[in-house]
N, C-alpha and C positions, 0 to 999 in steps of 0.2 A: 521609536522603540516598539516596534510589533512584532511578538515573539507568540502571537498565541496560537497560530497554526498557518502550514503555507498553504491551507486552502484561501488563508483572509490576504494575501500579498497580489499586486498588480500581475496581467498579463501579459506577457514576452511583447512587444512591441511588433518583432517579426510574424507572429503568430496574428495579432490583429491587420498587419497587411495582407494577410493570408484570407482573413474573412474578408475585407474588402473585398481582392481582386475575385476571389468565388462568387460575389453578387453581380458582376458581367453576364450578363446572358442568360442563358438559359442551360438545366441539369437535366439529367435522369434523375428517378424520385427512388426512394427506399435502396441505396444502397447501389443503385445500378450509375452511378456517375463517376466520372472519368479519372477524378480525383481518387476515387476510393480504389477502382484498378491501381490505380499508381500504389496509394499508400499498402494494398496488398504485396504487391511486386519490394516494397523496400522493407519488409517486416519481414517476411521470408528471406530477404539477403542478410538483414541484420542478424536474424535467427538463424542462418545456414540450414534454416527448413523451409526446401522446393517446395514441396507438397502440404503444409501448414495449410487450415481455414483461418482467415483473417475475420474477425467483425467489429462493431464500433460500437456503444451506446456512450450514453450521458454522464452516470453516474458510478463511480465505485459498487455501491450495492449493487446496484445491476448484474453487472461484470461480476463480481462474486457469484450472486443468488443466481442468476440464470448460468454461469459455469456448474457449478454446483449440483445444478440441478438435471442437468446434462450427463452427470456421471455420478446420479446418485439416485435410488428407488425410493420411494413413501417409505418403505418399511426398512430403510437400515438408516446407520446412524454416519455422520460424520466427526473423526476425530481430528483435534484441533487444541490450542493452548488456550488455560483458563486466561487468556488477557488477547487472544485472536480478536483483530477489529470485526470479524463476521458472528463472535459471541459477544461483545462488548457494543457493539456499535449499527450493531444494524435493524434492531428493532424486530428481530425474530423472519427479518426477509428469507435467510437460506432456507429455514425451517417451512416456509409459505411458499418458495417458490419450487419446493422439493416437494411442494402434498405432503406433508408434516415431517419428514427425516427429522429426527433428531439432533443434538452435536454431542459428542462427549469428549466432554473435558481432558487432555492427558496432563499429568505432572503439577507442580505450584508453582510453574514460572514463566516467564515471558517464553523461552528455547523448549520446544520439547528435546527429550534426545532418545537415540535411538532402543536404548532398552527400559525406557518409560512409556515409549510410544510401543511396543513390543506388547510388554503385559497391560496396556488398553486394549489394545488387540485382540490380544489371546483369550481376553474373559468374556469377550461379546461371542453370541453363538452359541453360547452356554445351558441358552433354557431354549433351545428349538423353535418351537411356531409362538411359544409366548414373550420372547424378548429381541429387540434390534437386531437386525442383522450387519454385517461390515460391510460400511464401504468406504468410502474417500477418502486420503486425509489430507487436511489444509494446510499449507504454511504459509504464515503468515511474513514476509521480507521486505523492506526495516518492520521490524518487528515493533507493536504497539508502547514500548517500553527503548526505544531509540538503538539497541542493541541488533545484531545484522549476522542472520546464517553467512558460514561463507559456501562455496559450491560444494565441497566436500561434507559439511552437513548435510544440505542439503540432500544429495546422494546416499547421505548414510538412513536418513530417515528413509527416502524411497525407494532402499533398498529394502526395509521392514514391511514398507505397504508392498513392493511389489511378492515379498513371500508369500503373503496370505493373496494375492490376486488381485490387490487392488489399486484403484489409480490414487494421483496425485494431482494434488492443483494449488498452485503457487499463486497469493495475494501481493500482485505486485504493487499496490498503490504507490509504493515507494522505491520501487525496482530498481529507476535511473540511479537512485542515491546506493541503494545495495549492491550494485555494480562496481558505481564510483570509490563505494569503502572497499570490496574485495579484490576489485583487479578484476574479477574476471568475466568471460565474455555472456553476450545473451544467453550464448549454446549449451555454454558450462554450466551455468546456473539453471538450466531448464530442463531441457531431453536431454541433454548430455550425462544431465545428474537423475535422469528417470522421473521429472514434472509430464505428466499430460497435458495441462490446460494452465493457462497463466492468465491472471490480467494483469496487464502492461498497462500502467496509472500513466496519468499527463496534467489531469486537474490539480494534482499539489505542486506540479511544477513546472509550472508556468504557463498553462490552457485554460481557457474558458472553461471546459465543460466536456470532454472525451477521456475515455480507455476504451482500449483494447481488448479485446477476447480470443486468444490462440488457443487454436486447437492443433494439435500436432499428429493429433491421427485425423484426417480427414473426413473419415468415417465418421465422426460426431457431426458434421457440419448439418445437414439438414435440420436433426432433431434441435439443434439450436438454432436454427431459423426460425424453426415454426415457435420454439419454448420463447424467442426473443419477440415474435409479432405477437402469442397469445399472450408476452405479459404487460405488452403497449410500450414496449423499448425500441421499435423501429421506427423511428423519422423518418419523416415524409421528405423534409430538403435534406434528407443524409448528408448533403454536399459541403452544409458547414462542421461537419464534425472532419471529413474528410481534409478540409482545408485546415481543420487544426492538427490533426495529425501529420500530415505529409510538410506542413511548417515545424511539428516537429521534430521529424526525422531530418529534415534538409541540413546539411551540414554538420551533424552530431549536435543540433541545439539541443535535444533533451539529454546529453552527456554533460554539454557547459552548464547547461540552467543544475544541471546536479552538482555540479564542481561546486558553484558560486555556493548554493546551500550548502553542503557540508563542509565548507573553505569557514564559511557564517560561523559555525556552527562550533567549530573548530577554534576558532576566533573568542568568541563567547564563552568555552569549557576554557581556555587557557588563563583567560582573563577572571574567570570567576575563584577558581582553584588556587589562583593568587591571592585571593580573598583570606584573610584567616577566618576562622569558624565555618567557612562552606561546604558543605560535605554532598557527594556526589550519590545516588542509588541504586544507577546501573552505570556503566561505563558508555560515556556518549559516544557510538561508532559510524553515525550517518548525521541528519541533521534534528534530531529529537535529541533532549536531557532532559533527565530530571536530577534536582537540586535542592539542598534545604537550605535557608538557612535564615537569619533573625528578624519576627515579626516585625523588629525597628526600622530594616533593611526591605522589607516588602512596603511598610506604609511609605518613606521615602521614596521609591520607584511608583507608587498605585499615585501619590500625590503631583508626580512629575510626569504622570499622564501612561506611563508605559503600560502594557497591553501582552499579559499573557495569564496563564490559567495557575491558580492554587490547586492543589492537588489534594486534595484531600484535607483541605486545612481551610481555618477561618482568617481572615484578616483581625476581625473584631475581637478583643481580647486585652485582661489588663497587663499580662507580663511581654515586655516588649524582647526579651530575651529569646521566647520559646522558638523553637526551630520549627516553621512553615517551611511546606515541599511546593516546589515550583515546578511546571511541565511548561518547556519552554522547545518553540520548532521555528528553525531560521528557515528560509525558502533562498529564493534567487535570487532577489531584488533587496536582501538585508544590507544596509550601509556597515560600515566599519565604524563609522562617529556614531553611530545609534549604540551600537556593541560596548562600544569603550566607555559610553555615558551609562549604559545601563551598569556594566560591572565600576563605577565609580559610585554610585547611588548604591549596591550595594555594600560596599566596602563605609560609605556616612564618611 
């Protein structure tokens, strides 16, 4: 019963044969290895962008912070939702890797929308050489709160940044899953819908350790070579990152490894909602929920070993009654008998 994040779930099996067979021999170093042509060559078909810059680092931050900073000056600010993993979770990297850009928060909620994100807009600019100027704004999909723009939001915000002149850049950590809940294709959900830059997540589902960095106007590509070697993001054996992503892409595994998690996930909301007294926060639409419901029901599952995050809530406490909030993320590798024991333990 591991629900606490699918960063903690095992790696695709296929994807570690992938690392194997890339320790054969010998590579080019930094990014110049045979692999990584290839994985270029299939990110551009997937994306129906010929002309796209393709690049790889390690980590989600990265992939954010060095996007970001690619399409963003010292002195303006990035707009984004107060619950964005790059405001939430990154330890101030976009802020560091921009030479201080700022964020500013739009709206109170997981979603921005379009005419919240508007009047964020319109009031920066305001005081001349003494305050932020505009640039970027981030969307965040699955959004940090398990809920999922679909392509048409998406477009409808980047249709507001593109008013005022500015780009867009799509956190895809969880992309394959926000696909998989919308229907719709790479294209749609990216430049189709007016994203500039995207990172294409793989470590929450089911990699070791790669995303992606799209750039769709080409033009950016340099300045993000060099922003990616001056912030010690380029690997020397590039070639194993290469070998996880093009294990990625082979055959639509990172389509299926998102099925299975949001199938999880799905599995888990139906089961829990059967529960009486469980009450949901946001509506689960990829493979994240949040959920409350009775301290009695949390120490039950916390005693039977299960494994995922309180949210804002103590275990400890005398009323066994009180409604604790659970934040609970299936991945690929979630069992169905793990599911059905958990929502039986909370059910008592």
């Amino acid at each position: 019963m591991h629900f606490a994040s699918d960063n903690s779930g095992p790696v695709h099996p296929k994807v570690m044969q992938a690392m194997v067979a890339a320790n054969e021999g010998y590579a080019l170093p930094y990014g110049a290895d045979a692999l990584m042509a290839e994985v270029r060559t299939r990110i551009r078909e997937i994306f129906e962008a010929p002309e796209a810059a393709v690049y790889l680092v390690a980590t989600g931050t990265a992939a954010n912070s060095l996007a970001l900073a690619t399409l963003c000056q010292p002195f303006q600010t990035v707009f984004c939702s107060p619950v964005a993993h790059i405001h939430e979770d990154e330890c101030n990297a976009p802020e560091f890797y921009t030479g201080g850009a700022k964020l500013t928060l739009v709206g109170d909620s997981e979603k921005m929308t379009p005419e919240v994100l508007d009047a964020a807009i319109a009031i920066e600019e305001s005081r001349g050489v003494h305050g932020p100027q505009r640039g970027p704004v981030s969307i965040t999909n699955v959004t940090e709160r398990g809920t999922v723009y679909s392509a048409a939001e998406v477009a409808a915000l980047a249709a507001v940044a593109k008013g005022y002149g500015l780009p867009v850049h799509l956190d895809g950590a969880r992309f394959a899953n926000a696909l998989v809940a919308t229907g719709a294709s790479p294209a749609e959900m990216t430049w189709k819908a007016g994203v500039d830059a995207v990172s294409f997540g793989g470590t929450k589902n089911g990699l070791i350790g790669v995303e992606a960095v799209i750039f769709f106007d080409p033009a950016k590509a340099w300045e993000f070579e060099l922003r990616r070697k001056r912030g010690a993001h380029l690997f020397s054996k590039h070639r194993f990152l290469s070998a996880q992503m093009l294990a990625y892409l082979e055959d639509g595994l990172w389509l299926e490894t998102a099925r299975a998690a949001n199938a999880a996930q799905a599995r888990l909301s139906a089961g829990l909602r059967a529960v009486p007294g469980v009450a949901y926060l946001y509506p689960p639409e990829a493979n994240t929920s949040f959920a409350a419901w009775s301290r009695a029901g949390h120490r039950r599952l916390h005693d039977a070993g299960a494994q995922y995050y309180l949210w804002e809530s103590e275990l400890e406490g005398d009323d066994p009654d009180e409604m604790l909030t659970a934040r609970m993320v299936t991945d690929w590798a979630a069992r169905d008998e793990d599911i059905d024991r958990f929502v039986e333990l909370v059910r008592g």
